[in-house]
C-alpha positions as CSV (number, residue, x, y, z in Angstrom):
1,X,8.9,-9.7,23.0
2,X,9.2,-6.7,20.9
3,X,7.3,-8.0,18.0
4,X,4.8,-9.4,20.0
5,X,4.0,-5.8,21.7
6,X,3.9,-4.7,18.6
7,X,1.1,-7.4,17.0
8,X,-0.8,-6.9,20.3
9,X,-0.8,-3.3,20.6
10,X,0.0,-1.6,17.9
11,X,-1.4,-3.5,15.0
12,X,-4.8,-2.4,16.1
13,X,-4.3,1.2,15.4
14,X,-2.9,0.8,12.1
15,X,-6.0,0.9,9.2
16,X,-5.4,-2.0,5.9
17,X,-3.0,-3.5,8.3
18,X,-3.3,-6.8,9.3
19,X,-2.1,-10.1,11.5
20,X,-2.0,-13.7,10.5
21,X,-0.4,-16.1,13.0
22,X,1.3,-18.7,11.1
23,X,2.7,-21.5,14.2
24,X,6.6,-21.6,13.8
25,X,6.9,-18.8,11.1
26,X,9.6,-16.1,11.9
27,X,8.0,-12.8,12.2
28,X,7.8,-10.6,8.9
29,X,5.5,-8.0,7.4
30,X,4.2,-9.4,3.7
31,X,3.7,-6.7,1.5
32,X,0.3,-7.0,-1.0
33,X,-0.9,-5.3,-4.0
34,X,-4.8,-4.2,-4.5
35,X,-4.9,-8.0,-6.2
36,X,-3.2,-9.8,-3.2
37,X,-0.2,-10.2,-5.1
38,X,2.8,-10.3,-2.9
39,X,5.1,-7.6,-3.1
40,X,7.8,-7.9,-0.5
41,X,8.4,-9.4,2.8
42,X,10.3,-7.9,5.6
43,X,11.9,-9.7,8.3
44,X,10.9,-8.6,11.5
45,X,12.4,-10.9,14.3
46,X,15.5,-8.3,15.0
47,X,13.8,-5.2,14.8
48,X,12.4,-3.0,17.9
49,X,9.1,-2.1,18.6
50,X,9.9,1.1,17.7
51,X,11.2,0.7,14.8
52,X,8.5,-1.4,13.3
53,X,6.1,1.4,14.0
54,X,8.5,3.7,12.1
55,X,8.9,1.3,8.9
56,X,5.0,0.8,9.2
57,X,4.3,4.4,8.9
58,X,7.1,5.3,6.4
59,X,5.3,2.6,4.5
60,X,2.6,4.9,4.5
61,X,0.3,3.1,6.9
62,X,-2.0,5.2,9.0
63,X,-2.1,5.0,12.5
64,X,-5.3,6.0,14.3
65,X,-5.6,7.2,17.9
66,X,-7.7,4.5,19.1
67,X,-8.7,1.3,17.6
68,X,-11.8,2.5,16.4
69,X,-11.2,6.2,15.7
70,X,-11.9,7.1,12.2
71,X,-9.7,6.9,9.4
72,X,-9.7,10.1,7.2
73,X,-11.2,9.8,3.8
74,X,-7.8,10.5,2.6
75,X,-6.1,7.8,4.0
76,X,-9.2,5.1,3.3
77,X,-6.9,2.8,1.1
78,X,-3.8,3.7,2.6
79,X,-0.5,2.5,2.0
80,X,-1.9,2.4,-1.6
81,X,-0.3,4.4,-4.2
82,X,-2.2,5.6,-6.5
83,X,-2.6,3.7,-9.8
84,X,-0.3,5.0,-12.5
85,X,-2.0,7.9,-14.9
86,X,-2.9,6.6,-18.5
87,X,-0.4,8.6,-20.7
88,X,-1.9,12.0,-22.5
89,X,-3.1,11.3,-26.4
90,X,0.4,12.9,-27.7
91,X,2.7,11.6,-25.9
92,X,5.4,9.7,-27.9
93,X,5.0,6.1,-28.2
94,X,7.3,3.2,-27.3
95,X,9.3,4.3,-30.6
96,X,9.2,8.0,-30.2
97,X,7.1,9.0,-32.8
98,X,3.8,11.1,-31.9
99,X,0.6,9.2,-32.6
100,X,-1.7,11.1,-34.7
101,X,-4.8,13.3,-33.3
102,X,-8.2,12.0,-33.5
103,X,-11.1,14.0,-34.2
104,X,-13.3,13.7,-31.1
105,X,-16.1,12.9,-33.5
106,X,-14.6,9.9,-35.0
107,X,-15.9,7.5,-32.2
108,X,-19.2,9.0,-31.4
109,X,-20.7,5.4,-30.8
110,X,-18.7,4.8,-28.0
């Protein structure tokens, strides 16, 4: 009963969070990358209703006030982390040596 109250009233206010009912599956939150890729699933059969809303949010979901309240531009692709930087021109490489500098001229056709 907890997990149901959860799915039917909570699930709603959550933004990039969603339900698929899979007959005779145990309850668990699936975890997915920008690609779909699976990244983790989490049991959710013995948990609370309240604690489910707190996992969901420290996941970094974001909850609106109603259903159809506006999500802040901030939080538009929320849980997402943001991708990972491309490392500066001198930083070290994969054997520690410092690649040289390029003149920015060199590649002007580009």
């Amino acid at each position: 009963p907890q997990v149901k109250a959860f799915v039917t009233q909570d699930i709603p206010l959550y933004h990039n969070l969603e339900m698929k009912h899979l007959p005779g599956a145990d309850p668990e939150l699936v975890l997915l990358s920008h690609w779909y890729e699976e990244l983790e699933r989490i049991p959710l059969s013995d948990m609370t209703r309240e604690e489910i809303n707190q996992l969901v949010q420290e996941l970094g979901f974001y909850r609106k006030e109603t259903p159809d309240a506006p999500v802040p531009e901030e939080f538009q692709f929320a849980p997402a982390k943001p991708l990972p930087t491309l490392l500066p021109p001198q930083a070290p490489t994969a054997d520690g040596k410092t690649p040289p500098k390029h003149d920015k001229e060199e590649h002007a056709d580009l």
